[in-house]
C-alpha positions as CSV (number, residue, x, y, z in Angstrom):
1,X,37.2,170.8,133.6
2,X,40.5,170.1,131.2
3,X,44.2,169.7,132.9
4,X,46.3,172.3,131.5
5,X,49.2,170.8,129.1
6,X,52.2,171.1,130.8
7,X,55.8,170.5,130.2
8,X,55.8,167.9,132.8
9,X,52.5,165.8,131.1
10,X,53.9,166.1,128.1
11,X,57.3,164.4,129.0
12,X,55.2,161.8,130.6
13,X,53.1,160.5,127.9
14,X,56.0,160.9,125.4
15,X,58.0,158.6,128.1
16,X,54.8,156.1,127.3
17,X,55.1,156.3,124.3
18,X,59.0,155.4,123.9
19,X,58.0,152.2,125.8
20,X,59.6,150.0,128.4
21,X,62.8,151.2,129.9
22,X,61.9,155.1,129.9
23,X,60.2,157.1,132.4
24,X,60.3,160.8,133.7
25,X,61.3,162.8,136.8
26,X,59.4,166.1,136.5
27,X,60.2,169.8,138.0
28,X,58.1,170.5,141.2
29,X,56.1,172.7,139.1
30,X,56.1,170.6,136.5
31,X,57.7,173.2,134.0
32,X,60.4,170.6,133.3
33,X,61.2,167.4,133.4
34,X,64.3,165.0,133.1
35,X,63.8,161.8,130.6
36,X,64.8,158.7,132.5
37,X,65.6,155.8,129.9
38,X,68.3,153.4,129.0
39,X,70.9,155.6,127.4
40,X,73.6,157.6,129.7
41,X,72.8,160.6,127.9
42,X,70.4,162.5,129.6
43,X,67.6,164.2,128.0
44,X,65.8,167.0,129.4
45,X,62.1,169.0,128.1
46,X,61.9,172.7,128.7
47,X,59.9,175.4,127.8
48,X,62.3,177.9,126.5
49,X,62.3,181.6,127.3
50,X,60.8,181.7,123.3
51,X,57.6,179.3,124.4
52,X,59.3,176.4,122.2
53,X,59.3,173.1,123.5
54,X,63.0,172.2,123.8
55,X,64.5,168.6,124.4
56,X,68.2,169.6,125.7
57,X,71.0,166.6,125.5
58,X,74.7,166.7,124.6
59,X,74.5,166.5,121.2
60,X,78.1,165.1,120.7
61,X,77.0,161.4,122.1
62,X,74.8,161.3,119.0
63,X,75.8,161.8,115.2
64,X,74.5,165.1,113.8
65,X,73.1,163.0,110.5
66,X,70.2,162.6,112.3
67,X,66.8,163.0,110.2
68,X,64.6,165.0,112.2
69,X,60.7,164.4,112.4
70,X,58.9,167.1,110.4
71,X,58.6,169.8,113.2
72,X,61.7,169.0,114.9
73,X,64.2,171.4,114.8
74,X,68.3,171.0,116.0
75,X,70.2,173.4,117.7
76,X,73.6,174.1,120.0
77,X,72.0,172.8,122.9
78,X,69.3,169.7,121.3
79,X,66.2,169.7,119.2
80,X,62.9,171.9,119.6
81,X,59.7,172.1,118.4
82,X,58.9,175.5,117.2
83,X,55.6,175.3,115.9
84,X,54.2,173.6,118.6
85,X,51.3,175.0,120.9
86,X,48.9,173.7,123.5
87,X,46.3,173.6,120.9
88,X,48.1,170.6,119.1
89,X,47.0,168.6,122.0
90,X,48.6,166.5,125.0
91,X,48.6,163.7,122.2
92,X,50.6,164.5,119.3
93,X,52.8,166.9,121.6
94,X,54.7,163.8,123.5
95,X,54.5,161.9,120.1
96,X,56.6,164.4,118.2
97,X,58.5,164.2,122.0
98,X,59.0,160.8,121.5
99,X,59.6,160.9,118.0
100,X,62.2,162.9,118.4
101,X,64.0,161.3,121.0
102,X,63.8,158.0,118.7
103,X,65.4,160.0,116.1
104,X,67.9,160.9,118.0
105,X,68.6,157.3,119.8
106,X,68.3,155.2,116.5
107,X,65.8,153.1,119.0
């Protein structure tokens, strides 16, 4: 038996990914979760009422020249993945995560 993907696992192995410092504190039902890490701006992954993957932070602590990863998309409110399904697997799901978030931090 597979472990579903959730929002939750996916914030956790992106949080691996990013490396020392970061870590995650997930919804009790796992259909969020709150990136813990060594900047003061939060970041948090949802699955919007859409089914995107969203990463919500306050945009204005970070530039808006940023240069995306290919399937990274900004809005109001962040970034989100809009292309991005179960079926891209656990893997490449929290490295676009953590992509992203890189992006985003200039770390």
């Amino acid at each position: 038996m597979t472990s579903a993907i959730t929002v939750a696992r996916i914030a956790e192995a992106a949080a691996i990914r990013l490396g020392h410092g970061w870590s995650t504190d997930p919804s009790t039902w796992g259909s969020t979760a709150e990136f813990i890490g060594p900047h003061d701006v939060g970041f948090s992954l949802i699955e919007d009422y859409e089914g995107d993957l969203v990463l919500e932070y306050d945009r204005q602590r970070f530039p808006d020249s940023i240069e995306l990863p290919e399937g990274v998309e900004a809005f109001d409110g962040g970034v989100y993945l809009p292309l991005a399904t179960p079926a891209d697997g656990l893997d490449a799901l929290a490295q676009r995560c953590a992509d992203a978030i890189r992006a985003i931090t200039h770390h």
